[in-house]
Structures are given as C-alpha cells and as structure tokens.
PDB file of N, CA, C and O in Angstrom:
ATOM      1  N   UNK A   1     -18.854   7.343 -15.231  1.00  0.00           N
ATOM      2  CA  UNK A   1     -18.099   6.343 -14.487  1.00  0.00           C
ATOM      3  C   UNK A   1     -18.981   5.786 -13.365  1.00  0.00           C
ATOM      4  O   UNK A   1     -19.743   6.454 -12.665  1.00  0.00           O
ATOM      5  N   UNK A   2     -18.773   4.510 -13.297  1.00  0.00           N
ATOM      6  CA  UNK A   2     -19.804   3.715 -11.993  1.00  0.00           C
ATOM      7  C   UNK A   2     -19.033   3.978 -10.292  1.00  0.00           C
ATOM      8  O   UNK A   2     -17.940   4.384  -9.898  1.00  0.00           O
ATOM      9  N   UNK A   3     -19.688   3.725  -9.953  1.00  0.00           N
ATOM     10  CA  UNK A   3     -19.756   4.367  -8.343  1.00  0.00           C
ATOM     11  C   UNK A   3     -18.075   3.237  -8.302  1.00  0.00           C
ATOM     12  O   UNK A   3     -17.797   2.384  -9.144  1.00  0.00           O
ATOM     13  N   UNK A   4     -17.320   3.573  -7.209  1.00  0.00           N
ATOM     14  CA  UNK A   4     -16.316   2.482  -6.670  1.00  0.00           C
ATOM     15  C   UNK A   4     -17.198   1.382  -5.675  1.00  0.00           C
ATOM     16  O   UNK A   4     -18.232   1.440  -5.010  1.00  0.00           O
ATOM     17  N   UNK A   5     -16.273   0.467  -5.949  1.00  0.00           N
ATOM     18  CA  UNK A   5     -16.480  -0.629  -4.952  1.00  0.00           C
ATOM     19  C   UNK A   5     -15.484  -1.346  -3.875  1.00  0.00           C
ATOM     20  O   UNK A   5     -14.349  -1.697  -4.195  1.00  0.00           O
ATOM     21  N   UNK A   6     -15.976  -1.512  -2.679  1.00  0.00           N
ATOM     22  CA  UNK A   6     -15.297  -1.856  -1.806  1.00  0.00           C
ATOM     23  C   UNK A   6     -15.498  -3.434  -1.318  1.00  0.00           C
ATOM     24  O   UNK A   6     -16.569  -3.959  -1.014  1.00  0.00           O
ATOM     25  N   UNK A   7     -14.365  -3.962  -1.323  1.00  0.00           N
ATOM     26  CA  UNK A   7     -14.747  -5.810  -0.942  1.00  0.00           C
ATOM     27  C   UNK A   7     -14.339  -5.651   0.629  1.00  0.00           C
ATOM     28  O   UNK A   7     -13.392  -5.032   1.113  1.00  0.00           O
ATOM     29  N   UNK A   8     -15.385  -6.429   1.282  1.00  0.00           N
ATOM     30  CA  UNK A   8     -15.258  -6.871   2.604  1.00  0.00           C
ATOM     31  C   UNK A   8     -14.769  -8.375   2.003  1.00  0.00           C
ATOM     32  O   UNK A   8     -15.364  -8.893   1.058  1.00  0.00           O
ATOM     33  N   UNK A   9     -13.774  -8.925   2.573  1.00  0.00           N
ATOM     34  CA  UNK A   9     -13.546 -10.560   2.667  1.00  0.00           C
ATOM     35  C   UNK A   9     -13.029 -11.149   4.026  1.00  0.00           C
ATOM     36  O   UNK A   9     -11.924 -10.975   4.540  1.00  0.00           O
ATOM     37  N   UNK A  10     -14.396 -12.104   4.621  1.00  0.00           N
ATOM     38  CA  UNK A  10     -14.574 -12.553   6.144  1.00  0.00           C
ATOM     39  C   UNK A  10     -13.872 -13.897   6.081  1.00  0.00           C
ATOM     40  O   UNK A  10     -13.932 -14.803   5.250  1.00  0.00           O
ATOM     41  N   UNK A  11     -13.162 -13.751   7.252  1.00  0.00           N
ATOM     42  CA  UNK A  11     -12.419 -14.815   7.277  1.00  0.00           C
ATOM     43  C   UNK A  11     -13.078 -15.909   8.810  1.00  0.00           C
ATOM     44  O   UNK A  11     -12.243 -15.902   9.715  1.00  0.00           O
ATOM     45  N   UNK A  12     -13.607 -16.260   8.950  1.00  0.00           N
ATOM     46  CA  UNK A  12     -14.713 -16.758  10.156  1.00  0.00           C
ATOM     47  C   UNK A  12     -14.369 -17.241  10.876  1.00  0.00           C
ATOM     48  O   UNK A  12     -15.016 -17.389  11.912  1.00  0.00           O
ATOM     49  N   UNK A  13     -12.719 -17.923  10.628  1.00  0.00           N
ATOM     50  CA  UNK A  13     -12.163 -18.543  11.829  1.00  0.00           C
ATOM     51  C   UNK A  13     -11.260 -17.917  13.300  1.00  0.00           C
ATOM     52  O   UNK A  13     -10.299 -17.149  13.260  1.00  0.00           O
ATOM     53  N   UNK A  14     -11.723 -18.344  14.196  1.00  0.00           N
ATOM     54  CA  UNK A  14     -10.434 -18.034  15.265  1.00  0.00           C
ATOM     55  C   UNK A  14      -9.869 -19.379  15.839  1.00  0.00           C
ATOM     56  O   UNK A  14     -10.270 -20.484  15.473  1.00  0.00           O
ATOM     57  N   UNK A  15      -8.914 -19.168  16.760  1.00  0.00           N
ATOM     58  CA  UNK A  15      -8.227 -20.194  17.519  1.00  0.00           C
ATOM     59  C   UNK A  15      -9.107 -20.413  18.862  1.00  0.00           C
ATOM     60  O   UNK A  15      -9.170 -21.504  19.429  1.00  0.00           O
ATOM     61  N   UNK A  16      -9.980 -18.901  19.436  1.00  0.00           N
ATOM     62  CA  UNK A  16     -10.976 -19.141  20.249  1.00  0.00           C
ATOM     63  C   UNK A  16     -11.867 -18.201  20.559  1.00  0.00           C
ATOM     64  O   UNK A  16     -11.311 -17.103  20.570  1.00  0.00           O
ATOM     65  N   UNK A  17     -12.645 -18.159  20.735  1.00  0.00           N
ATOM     66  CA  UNK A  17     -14.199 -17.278  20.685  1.00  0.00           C
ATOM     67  C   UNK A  17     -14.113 -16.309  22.110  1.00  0.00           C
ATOM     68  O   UNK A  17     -14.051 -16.622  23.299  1.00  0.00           O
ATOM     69  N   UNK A  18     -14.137 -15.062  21.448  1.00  0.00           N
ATOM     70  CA  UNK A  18     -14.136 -13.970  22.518  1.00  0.00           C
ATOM     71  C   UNK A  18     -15.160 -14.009  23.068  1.00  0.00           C
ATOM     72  O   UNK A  18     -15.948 -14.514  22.268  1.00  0.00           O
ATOM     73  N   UNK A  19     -15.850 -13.689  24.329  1.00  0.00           N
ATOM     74  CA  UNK A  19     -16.959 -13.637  24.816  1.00  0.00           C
ATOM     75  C   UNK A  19     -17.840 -12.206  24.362  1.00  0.00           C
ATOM     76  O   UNK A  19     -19.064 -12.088  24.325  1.00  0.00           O
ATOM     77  N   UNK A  20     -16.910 -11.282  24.070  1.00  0.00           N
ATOM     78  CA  UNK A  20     -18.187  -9.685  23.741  1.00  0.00           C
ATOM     79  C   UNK A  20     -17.987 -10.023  22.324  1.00  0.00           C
ATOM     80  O   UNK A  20     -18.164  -8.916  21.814  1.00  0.00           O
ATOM     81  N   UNK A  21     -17.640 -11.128  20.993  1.00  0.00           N
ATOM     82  CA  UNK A  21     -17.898 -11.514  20.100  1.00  0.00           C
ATOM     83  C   UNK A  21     -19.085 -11.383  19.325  1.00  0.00           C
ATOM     84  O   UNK A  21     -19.576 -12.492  19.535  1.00  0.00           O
ATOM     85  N   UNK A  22     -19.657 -10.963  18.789  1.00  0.00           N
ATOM     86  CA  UNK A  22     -20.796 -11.332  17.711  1.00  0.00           C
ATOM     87  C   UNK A  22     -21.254 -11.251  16.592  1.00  0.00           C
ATOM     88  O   UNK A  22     -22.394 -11.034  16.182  1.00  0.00           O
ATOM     89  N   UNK A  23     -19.691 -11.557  15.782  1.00  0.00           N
ATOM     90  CA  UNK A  23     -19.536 -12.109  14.340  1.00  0.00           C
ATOM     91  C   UNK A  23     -19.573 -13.167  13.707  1.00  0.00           C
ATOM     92  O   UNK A  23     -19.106 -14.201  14.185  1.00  0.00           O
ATOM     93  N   UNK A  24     -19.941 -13.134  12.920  1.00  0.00           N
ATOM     94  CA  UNK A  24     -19.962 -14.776  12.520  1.00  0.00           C
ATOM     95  C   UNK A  24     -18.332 -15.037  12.578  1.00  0.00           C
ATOM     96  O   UNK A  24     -17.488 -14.634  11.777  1.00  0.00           O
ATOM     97  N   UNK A  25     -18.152 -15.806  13.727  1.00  0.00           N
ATOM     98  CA  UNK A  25     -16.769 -16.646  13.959  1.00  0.00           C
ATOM     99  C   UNK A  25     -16.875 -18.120  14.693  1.00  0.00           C
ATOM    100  O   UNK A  25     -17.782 -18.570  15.394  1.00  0.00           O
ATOM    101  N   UNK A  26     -15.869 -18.595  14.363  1.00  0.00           N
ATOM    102  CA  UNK A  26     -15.959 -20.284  14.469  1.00  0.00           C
ATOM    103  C   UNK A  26     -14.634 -20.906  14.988  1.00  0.00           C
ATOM    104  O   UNK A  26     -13.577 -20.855  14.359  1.00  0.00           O
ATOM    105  N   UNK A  27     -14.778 -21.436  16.071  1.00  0.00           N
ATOM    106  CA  UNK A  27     -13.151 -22.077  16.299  1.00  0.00           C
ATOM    107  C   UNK A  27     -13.152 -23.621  15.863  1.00  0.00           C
ATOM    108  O   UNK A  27     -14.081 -24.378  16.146  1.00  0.00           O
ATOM    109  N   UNK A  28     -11.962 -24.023  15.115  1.00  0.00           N
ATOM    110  CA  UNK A  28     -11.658 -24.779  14.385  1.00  0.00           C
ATOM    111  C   UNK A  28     -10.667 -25.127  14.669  1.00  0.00           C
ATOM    112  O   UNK A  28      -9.737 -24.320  14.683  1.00  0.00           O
ATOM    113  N   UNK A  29     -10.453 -26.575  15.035  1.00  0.00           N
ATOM    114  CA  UNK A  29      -9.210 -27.459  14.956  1.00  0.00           C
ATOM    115  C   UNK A  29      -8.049 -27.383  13.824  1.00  0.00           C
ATOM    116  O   UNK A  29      -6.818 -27.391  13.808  1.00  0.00           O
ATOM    117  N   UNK A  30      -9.072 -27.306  12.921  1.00  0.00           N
ATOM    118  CA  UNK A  30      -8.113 -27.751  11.821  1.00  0.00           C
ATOM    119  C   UNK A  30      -9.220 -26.918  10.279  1.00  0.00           C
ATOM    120  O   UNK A  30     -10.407 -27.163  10.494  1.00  0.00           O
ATOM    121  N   UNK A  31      -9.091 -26.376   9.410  1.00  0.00           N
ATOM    122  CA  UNK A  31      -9.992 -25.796   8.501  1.00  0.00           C
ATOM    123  C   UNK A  31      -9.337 -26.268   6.855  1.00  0.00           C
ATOM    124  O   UNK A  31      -8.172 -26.022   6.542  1.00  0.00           O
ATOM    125  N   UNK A  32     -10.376 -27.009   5.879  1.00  0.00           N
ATOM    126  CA  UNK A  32      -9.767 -27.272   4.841  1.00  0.00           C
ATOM    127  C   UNK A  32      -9.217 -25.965   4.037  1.00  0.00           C
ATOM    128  O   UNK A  32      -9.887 -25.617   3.064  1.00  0.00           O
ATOM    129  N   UNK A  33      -8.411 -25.446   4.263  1.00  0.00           N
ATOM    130  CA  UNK A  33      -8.450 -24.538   4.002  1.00  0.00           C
ATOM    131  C   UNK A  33      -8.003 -24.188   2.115  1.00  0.00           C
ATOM    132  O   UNK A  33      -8.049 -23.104   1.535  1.00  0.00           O
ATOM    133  N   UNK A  34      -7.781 -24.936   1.810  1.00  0.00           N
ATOM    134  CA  UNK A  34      -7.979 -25.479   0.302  1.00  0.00           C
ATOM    135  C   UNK A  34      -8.733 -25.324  -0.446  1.00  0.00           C
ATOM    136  O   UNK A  34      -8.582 -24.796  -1.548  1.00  0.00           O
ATOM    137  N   UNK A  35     -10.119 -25.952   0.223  1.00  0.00           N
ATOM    138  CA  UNK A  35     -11.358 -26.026  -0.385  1.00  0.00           C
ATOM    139  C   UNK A  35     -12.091 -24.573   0.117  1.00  0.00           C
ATOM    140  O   UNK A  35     -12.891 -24.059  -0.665  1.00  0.00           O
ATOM    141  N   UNK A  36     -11.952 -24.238   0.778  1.00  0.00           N
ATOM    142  CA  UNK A  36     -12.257 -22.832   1.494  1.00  0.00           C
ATOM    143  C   UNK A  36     -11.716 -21.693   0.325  1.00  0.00           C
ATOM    144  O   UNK A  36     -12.518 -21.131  -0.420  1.00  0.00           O
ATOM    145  N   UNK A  37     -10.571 -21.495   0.285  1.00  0.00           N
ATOM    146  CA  UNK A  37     -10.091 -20.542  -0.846  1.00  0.00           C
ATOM    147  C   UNK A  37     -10.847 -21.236  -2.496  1.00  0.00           C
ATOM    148  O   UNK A  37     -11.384 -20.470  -3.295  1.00  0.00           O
ATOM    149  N   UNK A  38     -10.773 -22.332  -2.681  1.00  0.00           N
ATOM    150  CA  UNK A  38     -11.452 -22.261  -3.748  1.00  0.00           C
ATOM    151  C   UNK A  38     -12.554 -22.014  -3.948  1.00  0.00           C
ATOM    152  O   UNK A  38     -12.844 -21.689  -5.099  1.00  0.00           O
ATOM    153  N   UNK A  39     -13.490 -22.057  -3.045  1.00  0.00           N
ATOM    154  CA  UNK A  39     -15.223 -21.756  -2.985  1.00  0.00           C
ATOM    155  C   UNK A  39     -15.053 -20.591  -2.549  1.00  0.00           C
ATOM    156  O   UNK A  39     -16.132 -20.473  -1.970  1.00  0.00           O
ATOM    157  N   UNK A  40     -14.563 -19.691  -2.387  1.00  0.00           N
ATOM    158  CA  UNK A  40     -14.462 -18.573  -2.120  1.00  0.00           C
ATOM    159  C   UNK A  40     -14.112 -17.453  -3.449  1.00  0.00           C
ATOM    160  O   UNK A  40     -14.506 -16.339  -3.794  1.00  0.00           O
ATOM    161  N   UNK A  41     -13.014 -18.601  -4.001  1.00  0.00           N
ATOM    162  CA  UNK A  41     -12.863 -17.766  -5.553  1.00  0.00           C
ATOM    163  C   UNK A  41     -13.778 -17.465  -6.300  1.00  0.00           C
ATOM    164  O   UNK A  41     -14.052 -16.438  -6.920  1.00  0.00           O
ATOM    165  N   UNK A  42     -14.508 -19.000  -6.144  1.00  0.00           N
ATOM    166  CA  UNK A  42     -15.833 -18.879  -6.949  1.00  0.00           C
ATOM    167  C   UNK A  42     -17.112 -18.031  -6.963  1.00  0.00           C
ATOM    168  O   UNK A  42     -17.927 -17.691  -7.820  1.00  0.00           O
ATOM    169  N   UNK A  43     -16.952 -17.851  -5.745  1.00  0.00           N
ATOM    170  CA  UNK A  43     -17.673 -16.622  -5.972  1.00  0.00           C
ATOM    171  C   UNK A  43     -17.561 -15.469  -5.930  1.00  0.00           C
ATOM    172  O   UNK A  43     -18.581 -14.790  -6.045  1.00  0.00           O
ATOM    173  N   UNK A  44     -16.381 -14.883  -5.765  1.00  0.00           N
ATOM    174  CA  UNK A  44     -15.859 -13.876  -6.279  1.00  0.00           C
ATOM    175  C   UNK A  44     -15.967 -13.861  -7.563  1.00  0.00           C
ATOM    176  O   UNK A  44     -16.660 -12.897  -7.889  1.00  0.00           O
ATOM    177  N   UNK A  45     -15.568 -14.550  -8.582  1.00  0.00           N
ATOM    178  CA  UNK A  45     -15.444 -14.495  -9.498  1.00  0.00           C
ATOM    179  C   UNK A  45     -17.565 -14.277 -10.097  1.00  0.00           C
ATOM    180  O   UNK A  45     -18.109 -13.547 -10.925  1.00  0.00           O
ATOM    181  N   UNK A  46     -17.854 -14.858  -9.568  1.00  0.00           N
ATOM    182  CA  UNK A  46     -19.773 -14.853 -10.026  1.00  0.00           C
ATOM    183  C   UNK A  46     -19.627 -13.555  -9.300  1.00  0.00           C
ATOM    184  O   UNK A  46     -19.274 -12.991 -10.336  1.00  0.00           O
ATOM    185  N   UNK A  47     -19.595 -12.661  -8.482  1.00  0.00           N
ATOM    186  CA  UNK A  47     -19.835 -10.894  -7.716  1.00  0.00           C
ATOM    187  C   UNK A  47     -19.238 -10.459  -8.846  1.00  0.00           C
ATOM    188  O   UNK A  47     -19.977 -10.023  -9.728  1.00  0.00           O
ATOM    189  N   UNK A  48     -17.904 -10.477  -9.050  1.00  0.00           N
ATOM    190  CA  UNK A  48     -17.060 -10.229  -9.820  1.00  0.00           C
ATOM    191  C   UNK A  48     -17.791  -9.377 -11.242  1.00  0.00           C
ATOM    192  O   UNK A  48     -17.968  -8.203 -11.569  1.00  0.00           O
ATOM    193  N   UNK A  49     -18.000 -10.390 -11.673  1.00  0.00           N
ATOM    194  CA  UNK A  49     -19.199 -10.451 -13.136  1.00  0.00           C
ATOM    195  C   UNK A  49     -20.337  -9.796 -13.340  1.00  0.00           C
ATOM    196  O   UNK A  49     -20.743  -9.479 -14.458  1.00  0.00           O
ATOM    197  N   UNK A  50     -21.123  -9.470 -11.890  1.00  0.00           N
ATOM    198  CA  UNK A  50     -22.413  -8.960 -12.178  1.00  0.00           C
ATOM    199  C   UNK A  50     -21.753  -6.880 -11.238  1.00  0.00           C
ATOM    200  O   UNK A  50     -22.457  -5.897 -11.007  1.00  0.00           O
ATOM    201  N   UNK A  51     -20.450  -7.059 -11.034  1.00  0.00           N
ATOM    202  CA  UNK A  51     -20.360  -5.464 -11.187  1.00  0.00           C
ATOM    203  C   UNK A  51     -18.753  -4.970 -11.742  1.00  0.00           C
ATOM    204  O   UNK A  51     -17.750  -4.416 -11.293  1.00  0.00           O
ATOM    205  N   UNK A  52     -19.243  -5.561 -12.991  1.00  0.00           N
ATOM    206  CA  UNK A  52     -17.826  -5.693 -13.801  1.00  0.00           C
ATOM    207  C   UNK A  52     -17.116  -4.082 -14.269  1.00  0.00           C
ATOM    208  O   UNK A  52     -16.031  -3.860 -14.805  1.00  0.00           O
ATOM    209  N   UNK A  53     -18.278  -3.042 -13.795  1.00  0.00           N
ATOM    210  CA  UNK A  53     -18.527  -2.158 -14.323  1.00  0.00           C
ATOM    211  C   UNK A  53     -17.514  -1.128 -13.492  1.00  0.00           C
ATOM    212  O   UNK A  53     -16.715  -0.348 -14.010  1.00  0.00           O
ATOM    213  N   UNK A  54     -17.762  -1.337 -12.001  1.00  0.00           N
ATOM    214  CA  UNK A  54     -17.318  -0.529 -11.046  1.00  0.00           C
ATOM    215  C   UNK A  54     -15.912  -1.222 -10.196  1.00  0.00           C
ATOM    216  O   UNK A  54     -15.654  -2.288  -9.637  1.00  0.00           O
ATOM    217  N   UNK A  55     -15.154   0.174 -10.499  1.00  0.00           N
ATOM    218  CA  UNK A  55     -13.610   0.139  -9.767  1.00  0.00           C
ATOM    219  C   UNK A  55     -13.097  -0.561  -8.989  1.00  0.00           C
ATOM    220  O   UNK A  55     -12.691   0.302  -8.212  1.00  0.00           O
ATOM    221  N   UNK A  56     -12.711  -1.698  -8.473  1.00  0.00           N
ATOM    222  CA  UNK A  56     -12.809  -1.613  -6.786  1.00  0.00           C
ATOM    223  C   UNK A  56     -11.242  -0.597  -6.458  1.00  0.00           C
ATOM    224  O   UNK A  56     -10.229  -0.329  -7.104  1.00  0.00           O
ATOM    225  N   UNK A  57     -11.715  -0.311  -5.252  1.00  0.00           N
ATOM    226  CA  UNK A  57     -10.544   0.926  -5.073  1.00  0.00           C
ATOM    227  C   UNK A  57     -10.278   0.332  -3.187  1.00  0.00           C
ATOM    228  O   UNK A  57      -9.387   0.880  -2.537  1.00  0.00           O
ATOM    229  N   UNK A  58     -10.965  -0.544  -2.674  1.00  0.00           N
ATOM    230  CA  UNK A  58     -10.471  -1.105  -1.133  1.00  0.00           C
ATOM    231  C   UNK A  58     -10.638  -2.484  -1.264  1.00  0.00           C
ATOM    232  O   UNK A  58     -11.355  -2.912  -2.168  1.00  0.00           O
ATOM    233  N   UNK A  59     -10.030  -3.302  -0.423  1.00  0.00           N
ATOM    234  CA  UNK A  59     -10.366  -4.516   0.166  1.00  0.00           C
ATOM    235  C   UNK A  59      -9.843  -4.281   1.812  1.00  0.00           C
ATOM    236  O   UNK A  59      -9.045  -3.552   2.401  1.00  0.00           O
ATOM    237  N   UNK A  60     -10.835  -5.396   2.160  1.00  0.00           N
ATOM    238  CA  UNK A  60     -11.342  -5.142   3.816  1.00  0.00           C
ATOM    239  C   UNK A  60     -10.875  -6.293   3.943  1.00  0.00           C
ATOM    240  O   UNK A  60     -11.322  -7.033   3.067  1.00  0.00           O
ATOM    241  N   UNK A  61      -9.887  -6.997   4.918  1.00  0.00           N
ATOM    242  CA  UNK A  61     -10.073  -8.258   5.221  1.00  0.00           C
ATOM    243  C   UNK A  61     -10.607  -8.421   7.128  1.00  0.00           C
ATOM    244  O   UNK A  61     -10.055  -7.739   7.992  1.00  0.00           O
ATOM    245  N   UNK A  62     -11.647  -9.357   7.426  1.00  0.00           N
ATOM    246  CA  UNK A  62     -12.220  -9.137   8.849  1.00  0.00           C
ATOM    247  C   UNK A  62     -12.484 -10.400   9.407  1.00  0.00           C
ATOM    248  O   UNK A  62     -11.667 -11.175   8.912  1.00  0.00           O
ATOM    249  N   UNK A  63     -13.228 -10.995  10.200  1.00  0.00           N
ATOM    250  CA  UNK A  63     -13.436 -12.292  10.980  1.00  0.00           C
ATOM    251  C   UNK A  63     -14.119 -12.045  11.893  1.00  0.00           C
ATOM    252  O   UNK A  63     -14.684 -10.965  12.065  1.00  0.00           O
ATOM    253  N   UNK A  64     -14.160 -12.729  12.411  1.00  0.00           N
ATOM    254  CA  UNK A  64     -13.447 -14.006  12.830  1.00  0.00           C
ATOM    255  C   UNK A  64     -11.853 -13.345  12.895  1.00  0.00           C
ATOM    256  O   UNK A  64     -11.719 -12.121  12.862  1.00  0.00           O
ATOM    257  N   UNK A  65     -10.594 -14.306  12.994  1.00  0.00           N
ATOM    258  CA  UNK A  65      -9.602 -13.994  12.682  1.00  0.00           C
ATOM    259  C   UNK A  65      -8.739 -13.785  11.550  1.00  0.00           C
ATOM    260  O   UNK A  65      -7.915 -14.679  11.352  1.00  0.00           O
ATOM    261  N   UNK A  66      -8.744 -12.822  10.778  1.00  0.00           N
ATOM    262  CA  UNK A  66      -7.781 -12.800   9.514  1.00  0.00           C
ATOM    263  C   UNK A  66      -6.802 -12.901   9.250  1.00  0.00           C
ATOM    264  O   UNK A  66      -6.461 -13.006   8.071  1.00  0.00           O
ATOM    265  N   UNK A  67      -5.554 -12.911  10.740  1.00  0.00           N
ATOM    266  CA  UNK A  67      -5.065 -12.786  10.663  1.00  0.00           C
ATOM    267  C   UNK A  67      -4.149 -14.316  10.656  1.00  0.00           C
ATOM    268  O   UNK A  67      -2.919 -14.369  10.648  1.00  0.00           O
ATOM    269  N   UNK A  68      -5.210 -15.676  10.663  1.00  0.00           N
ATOM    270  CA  UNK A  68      -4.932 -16.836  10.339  1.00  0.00           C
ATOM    271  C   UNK A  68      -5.317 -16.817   9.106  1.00  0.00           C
ATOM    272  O   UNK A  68      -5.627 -17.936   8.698  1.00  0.00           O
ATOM    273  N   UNK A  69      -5.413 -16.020   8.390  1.00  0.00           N
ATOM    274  CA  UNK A  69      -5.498 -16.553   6.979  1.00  0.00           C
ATOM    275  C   UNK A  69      -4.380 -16.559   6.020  1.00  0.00           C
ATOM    276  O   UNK A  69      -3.828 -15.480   5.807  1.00  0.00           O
ATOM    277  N   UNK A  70      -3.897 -17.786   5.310  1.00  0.00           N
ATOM    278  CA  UNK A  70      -2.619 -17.876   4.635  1.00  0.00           C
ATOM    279  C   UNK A  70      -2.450 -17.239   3.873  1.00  0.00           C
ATOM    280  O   UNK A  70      -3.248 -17.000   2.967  1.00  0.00           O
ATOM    281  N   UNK A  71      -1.206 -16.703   4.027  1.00  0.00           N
ATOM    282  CA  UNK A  71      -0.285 -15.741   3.063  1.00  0.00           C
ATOM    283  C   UNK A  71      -0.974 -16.186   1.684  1.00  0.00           C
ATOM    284  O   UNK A  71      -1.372 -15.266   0.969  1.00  0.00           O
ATOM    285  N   UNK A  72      -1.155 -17.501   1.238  1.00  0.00           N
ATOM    286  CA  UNK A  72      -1.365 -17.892  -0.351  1.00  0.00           C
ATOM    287  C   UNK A  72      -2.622 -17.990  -0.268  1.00  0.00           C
ATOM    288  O   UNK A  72      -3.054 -18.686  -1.186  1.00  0.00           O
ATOM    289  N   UNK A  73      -3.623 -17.510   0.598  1.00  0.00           N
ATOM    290  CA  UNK A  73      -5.129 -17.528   0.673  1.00  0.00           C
ATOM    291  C   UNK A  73      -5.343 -16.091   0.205  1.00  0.00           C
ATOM    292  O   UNK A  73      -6.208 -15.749  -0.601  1.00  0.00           O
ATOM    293  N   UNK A  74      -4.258 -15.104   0.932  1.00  0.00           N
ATOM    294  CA  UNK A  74      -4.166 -13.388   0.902  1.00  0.00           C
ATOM    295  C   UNK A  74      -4.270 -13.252  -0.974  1.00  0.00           C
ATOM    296  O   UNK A  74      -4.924 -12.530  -1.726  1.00  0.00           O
ATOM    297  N   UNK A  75      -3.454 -14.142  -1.141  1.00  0.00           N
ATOM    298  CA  UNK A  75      -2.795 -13.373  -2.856  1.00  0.00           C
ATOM    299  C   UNK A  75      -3.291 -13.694  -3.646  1.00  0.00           C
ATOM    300  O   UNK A  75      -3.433 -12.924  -4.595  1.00  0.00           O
ATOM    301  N   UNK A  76      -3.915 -15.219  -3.699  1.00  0.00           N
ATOM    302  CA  UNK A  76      -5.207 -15.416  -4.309  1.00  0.00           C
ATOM    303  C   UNK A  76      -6.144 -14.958  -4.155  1.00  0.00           C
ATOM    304  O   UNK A  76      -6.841 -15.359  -5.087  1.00  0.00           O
ATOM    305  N   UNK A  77      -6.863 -14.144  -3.384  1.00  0.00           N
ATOM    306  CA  UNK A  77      -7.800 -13.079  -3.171  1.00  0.00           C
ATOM    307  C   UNK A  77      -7.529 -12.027  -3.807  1.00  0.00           C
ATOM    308  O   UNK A  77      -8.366 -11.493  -4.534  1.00  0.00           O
ATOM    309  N   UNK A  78      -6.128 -11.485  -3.615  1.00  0.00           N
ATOM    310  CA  UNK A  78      -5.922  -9.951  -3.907  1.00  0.00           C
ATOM    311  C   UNK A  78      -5.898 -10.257  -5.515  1.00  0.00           C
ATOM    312  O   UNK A  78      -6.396  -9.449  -6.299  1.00  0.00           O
ATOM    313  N   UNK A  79      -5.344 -11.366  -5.919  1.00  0.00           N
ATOM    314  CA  UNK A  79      -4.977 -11.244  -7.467  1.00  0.00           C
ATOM    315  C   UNK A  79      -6.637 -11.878  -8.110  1.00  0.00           C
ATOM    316  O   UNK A  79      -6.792 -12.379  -9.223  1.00  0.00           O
ATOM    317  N   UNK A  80      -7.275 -11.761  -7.495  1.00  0.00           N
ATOM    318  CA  UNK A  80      -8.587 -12.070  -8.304  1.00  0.00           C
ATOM    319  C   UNK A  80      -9.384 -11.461  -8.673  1.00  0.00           C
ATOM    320  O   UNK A  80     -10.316 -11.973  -9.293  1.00  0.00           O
TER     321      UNK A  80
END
C-alpha cells in the first residue's frame, strides 16, 4: 500500500492583512471567485493523477483567510 496523502488547500485571501502575517495572503475587494475554483480544480485534478496511487486520508484548508471561502468553493474541493 502507498504512503497516505495529505492536501493542504490555500485560500490567499483576507478582508485585511495582519501585520505579524507572512503567508502568501492578499486583500481583495472583490475575488473572481468562479474562475478561482475552476483553476484550482484543474489542478487538482493534474496532482490528482500523478498520485493516483496514494489514499488521501486529510485535507487542510489555510490562508490567507479560509474562512471566506464559499460554502460551494468547500464542496467542490472536498468532492474532487
């Protein structure tokens, strides 16, 4: 059996930039966030493929803020 795998998925945006910060994070007016989940699928789906082999058994979600990330951004991730 192949080792497990764990997904980190960064979400980069906040509403505003902490000062002891030093993640890749970005404050944003407004984020397509459309086109964001779809280029994001996409490459999940290409990772996806080249370790088709091994479990995943966690997902990490982090930022920036994750906790702006849409409910239908969440489930399309999780279901992919």
């Amino acid at each position: 059996m192949s080792a497990p795998l764990a997904l980190y998925i960064h979400w980069p945006f906040c509403v505003s930039k902490c000062p002891y910060c030093d993640f890749n994070s970005h404050v944003r007016k407004g984020v397509d966030e459309a086109e964001w989940r779809t280029a994001l699928l996409a490459d999940l789906a290409h990772e996806a493929a080249l370790v088709a082999d091994r479990p995943l058994t966690s997902i990490f979600f982090g930022g920036g803020t994750p906790s702006l990330m849409p409910p239908e951004t969440v489930a399309a991730l999780i279901a992919a």
